[in-house]
Backbone as CSV, one residue per row, in Angstrom:
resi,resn,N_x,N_y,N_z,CA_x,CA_y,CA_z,C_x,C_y,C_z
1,UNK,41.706,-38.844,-187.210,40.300,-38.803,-186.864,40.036,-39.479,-185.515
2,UNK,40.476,-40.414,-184.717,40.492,-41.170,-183.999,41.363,-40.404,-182.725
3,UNK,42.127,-39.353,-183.079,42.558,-38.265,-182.107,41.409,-37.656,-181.673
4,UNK,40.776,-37.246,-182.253,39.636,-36.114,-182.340,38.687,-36.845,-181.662
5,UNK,38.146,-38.138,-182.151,37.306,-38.984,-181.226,37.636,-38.668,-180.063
6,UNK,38.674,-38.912,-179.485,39.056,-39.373,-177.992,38.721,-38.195,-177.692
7,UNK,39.508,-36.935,-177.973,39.735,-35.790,-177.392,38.023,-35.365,-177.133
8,UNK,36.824,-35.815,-177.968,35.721,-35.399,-178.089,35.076,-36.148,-176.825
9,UNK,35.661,-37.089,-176.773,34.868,-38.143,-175.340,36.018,-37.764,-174.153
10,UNK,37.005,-37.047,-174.364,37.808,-36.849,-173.162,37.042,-35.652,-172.675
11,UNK,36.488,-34.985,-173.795,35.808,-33.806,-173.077,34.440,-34.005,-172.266
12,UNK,33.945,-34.955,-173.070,32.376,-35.136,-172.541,32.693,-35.558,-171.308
13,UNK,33.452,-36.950,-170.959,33.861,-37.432,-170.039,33.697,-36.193,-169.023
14,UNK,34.947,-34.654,-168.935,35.258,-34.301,-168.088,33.825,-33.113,-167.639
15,UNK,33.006,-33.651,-168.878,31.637,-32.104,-168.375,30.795,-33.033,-167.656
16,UNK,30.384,-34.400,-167.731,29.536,-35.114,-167.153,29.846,-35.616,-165.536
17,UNK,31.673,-35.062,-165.127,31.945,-35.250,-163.959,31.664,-34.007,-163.152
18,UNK,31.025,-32.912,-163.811,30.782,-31.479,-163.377,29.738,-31.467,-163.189
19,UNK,29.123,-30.446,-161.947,28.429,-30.205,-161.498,27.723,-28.890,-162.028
20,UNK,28.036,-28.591,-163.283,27.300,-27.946,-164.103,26.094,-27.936,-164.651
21,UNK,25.494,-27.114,-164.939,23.881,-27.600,-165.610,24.748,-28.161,-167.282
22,UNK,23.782,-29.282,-167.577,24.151,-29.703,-169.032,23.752,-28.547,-170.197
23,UNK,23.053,-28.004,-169.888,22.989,-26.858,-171.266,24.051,-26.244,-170.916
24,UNK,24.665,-25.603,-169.907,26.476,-24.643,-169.934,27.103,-25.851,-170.674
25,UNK,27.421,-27.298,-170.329,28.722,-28.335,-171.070,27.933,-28.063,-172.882
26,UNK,26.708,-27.986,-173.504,26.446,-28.354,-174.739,27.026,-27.265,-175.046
27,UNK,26.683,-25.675,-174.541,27.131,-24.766,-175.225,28.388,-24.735,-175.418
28,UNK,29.538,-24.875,-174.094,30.730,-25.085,-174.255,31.161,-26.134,-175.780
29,UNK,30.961,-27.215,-175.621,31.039,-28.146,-176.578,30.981,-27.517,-177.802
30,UNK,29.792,-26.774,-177.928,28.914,-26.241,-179.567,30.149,-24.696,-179.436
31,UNK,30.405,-24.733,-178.650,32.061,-23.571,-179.174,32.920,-23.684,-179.622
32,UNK,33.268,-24.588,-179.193,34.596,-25.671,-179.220,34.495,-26.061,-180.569
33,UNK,33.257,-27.073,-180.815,33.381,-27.245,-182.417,33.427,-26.816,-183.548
34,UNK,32.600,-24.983,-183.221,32.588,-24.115,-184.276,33.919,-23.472,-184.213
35,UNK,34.392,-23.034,-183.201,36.367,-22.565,-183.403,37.187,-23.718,-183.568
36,UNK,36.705,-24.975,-183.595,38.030,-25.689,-184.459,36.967,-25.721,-185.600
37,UNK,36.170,-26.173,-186.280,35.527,-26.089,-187.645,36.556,-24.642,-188.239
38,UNK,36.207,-23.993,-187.773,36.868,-22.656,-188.167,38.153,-22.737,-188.817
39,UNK,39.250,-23.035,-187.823,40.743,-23.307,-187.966,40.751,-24.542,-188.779
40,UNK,39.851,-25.299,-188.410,40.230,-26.204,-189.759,40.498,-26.027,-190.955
41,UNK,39.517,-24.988,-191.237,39.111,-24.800,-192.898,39.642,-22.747,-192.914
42,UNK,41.013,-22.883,-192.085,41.373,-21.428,-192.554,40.058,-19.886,-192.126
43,UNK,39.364,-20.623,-190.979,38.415,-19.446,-191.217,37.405,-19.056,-192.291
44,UNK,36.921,-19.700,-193.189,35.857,-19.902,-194.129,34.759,-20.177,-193.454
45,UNK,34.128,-19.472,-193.461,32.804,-19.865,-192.855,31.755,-20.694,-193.281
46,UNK,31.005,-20.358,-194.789,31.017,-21.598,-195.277,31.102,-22.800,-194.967
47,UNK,32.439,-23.203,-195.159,33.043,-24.394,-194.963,33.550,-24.990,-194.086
48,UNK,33.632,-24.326,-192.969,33.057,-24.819,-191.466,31.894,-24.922,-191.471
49,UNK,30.798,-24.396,-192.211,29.378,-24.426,-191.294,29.046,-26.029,-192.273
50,UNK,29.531,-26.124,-193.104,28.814,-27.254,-194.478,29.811,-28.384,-193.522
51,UNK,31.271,-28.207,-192.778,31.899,-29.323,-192.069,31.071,-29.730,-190.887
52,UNK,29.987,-29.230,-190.484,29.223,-29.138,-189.059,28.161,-29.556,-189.658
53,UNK,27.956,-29.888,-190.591,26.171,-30.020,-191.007,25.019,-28.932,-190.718
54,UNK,26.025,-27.889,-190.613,24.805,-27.005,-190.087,24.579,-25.654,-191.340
55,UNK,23.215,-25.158,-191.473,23.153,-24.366,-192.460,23.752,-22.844,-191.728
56,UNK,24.480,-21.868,-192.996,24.983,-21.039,-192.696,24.706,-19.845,-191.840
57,UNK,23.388,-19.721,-192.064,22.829,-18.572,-190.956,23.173,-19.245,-189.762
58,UNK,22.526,-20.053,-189.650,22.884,-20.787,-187.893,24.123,-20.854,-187.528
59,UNK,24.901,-20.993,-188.375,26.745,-20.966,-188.262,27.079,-19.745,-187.455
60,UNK,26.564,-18.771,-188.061,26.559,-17.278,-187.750,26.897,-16.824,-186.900
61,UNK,25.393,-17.010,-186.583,24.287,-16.447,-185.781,25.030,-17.122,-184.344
62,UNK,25.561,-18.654,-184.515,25.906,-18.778,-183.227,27.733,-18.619,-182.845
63,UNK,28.604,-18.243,-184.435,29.460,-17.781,-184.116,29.436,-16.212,-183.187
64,UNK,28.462,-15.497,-183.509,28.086,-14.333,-182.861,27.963,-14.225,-181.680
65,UNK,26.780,-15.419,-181.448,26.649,-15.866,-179.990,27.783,-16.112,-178.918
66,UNK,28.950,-16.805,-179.176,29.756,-17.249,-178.679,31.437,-16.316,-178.734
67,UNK,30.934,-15.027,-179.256,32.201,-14.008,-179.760,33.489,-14.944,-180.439
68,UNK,33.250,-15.742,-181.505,33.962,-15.917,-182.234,34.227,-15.345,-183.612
69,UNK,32.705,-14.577,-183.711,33.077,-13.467,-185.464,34.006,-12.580,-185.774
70,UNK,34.505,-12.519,-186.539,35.851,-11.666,-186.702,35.487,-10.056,-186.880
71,UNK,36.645,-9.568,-185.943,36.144,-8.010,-185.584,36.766,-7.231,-187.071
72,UNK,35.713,-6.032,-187.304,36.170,-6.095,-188.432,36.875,-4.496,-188.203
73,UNK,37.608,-3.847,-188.803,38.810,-3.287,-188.659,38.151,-1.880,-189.023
C-alpha cells in the first residue's frame, strides 16, 4: 500500500511540474485509477467501482469516457 502511495504522489508531483491545465492532470489521474481499479479486481466492474467509492453508473459512464470499456466481440 505504501508503493501505491508514493507512486500516487510521484505522479502528482510530476503533473504539478507541468504546464498543463489541472483539469487534463485530474482526468489523466481519474484514468489511471479506474484502469488499475480494473486490473486489480480482474476487470469486474462492480468491484472496481465499490474499490473507488464511486457508484456504478459513474464507473461507467467514465470508463466510456476514457475508452477503457471492453469492446465487445
Amino acid at each position: 500500500m505504501i508503493l501505491h502511495a508514493q507512486g500516487l504522489l510521484l505522479r502528482l508531483a510530476a503533473l504539478q511540474k507541468s504546464n498543463r491545465p489541472l483539469a487534463e492532470g485530474m482526468r489523466e489521474l481519474e484514468r489511471t485509477r479506474i484502469a488499475e481499479a480494473l486490473a486489480a479486481v480482474g476487470g469486474v466492474q462492480t468491484r472496481a467501482a465499490e474499490a473507488l467509492h464511486m457508484p456504478l453508473r459513474t464507473f461507467v459512464l467514465k470508463m466510456n469516457r476514457y475508452g477503457l470499456a471492453k469492446r465487445r466481440r
